[in-house]
N, C-alpha and C positions, 0 to 999 in steps of 0.2 A: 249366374255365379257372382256371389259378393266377396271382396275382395277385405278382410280384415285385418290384417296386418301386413305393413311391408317394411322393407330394409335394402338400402342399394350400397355397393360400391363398386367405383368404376362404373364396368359394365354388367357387374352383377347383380341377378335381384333374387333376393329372398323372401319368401311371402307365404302367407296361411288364408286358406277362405274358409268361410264361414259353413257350417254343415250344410251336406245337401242329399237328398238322397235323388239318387239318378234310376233307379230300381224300374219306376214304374214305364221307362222310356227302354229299357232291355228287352231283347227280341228274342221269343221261344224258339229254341237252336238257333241262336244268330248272334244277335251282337248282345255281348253284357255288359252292362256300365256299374261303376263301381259307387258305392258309397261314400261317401267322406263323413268324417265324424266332427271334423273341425282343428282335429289333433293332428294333420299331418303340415309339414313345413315342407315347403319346393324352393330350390333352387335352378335359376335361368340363368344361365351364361352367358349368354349371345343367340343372337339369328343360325342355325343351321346345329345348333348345340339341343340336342335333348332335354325338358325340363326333368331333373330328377329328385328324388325325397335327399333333403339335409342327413347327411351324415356327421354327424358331433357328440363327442360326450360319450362314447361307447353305446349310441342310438340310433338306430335308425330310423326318420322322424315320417315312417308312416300311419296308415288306417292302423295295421296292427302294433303299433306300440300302445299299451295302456297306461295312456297321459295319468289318470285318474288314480291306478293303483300304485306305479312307477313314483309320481310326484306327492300323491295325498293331496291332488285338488279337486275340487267338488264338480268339474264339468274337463270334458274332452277336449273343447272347444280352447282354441292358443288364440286372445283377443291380443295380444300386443305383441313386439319382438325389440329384443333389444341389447348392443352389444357393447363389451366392454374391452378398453383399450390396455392388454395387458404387455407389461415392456418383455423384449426379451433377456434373455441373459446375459448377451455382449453389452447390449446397451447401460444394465445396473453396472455390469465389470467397468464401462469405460467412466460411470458416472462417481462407483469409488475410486477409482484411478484419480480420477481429477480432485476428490476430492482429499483424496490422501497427500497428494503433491503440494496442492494449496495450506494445507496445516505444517507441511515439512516446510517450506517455502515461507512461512507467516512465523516458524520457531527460529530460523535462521537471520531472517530480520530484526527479532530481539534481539539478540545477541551480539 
């Protein structure tokens, strides 16, 4: 199994491998192994935590999501991952705060 994309925080890891098909190593009445397409994203928690498919975005990011038809890209396979730091709401609240007080603050000076 090749490991093609990862992402950590903390002790979390987020990652995608690369396609694989497992098919030919499933046993008649026995055990089935699944395919991977490349498309699915797992999330590991810790030691004794299950790894399970990412849920974000109104997705749940396994075999059966269709990367290709969902997103309009040309391959199933997720080569990169990558996240973005969005503020929350208290934090803008406290940043016009501050920044509203510094203008009242800076008018009262003139004067």
């Amino acid at each position: 199994m090749d490991l093609d994309a990862m992402m950590t925080f903390n002790e979390q890891v987020t990652f995608s491998i690369r396609p694989i098909d497992l098919s030919p190593f499933s046993q008649p009445g026995g055990l089935l192994l699944p395919d991977f397409d490349g498309g699915e994203i797992f999330l590991y928690d810790g030691p004794g935590i299950p790894t399970s498919f990412l849920v974000h975005g109104g997705y749940t990011w396994d075999t059966a999501l269709d990367i290709m038809g969902t997103f309009g890209v040309p391959s199933e396979n997720i080569d990169a991952l990558e996240s973005v730091s969005v503020p929350e709401p208290g934090s803008l609240l406290l940043a016009a705060c501050g920044a509203l007080g510094l203008m009242a603050w800076r008018r009262r000076r003139r004067r």
